[in-house]
C-alpha positions in Angstrom: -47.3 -139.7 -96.5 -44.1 -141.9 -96.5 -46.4 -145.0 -97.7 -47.2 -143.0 -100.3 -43.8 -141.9 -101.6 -45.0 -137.9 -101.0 -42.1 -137.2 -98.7 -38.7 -139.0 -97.7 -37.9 -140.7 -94.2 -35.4 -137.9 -93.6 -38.0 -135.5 -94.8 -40.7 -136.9 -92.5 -37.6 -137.0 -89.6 -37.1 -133.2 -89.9 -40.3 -132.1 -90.0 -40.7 -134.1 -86.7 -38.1 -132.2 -85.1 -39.6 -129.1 -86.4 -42.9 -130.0 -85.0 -41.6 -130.5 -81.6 -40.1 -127.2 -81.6 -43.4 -125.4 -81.6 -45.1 -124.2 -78.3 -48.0 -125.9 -77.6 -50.7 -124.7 -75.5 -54.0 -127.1 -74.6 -57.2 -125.4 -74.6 -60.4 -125.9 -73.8 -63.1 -126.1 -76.9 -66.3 -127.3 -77.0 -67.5 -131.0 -77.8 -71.0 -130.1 -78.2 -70.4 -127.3 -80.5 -67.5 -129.2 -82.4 -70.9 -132.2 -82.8 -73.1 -129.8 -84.2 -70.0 -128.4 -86.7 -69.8 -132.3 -87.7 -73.4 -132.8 -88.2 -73.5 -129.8 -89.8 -70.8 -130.4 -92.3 -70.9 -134.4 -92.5 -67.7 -134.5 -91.6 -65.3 -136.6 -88.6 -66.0 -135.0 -85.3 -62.1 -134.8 -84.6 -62.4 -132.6 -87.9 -64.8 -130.4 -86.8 -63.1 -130.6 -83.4 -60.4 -128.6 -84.8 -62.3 -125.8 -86.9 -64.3 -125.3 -83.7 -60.7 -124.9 -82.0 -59.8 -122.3 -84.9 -63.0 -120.6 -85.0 -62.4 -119.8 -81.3 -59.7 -119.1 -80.5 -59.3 -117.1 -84.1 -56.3 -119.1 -84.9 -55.6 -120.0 -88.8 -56.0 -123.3 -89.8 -52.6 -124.9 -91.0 -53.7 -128.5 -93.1 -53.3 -130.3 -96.1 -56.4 -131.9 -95.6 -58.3 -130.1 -99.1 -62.0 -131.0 -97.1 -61.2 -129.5 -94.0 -59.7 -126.6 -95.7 -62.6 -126.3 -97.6 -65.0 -126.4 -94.3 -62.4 -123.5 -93.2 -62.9 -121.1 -95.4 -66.8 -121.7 -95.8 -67.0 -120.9 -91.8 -64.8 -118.0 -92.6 -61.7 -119.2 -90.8 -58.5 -118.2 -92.4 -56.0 -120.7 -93.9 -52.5 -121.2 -94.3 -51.7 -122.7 -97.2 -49.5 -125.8 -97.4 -47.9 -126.5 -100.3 
């Protein structure tokens, strides 16, 4: 994002500290079911790692990645838009 120009280095700074104000829990997900999301899909399996992760634990999916977005709402997992 700061390579190309889409935010500042004070924007990208903040965000940071915002990020590392949120509570993070680690869960379990499946890797076999997040392989057969990617092979499904044709997409990264880090990618479908995640939409397994939202599908599961029926969390939205918060991205600005269009593709993934797209994946998300075609498995029926809400999204939260990023603008």
């Amino acid at each position: 994002m700061l390579k190309r120009k889409r935010i500042t280095s004070d924007q990208a700074f903040e965000a940071l500290d915002v990020y590392g104000k949120i509570p993070i829990r680690f869960l379990d997900v499946e890797l076999e079911q997040s392989l057969r999301i990617a092979d499904e899909l044709g997409i990264y399996a880090y990618d479908a790692y995640i939409l397994r992760c939202a599908q599961r634990y029926r969390s939205p999916l918060v991205s600005l990645d269009r593709n993934l977005i797209a994946c998300a709402k075609n498995m029926g997992i809400q999204v939260k838009e990023v603008c």
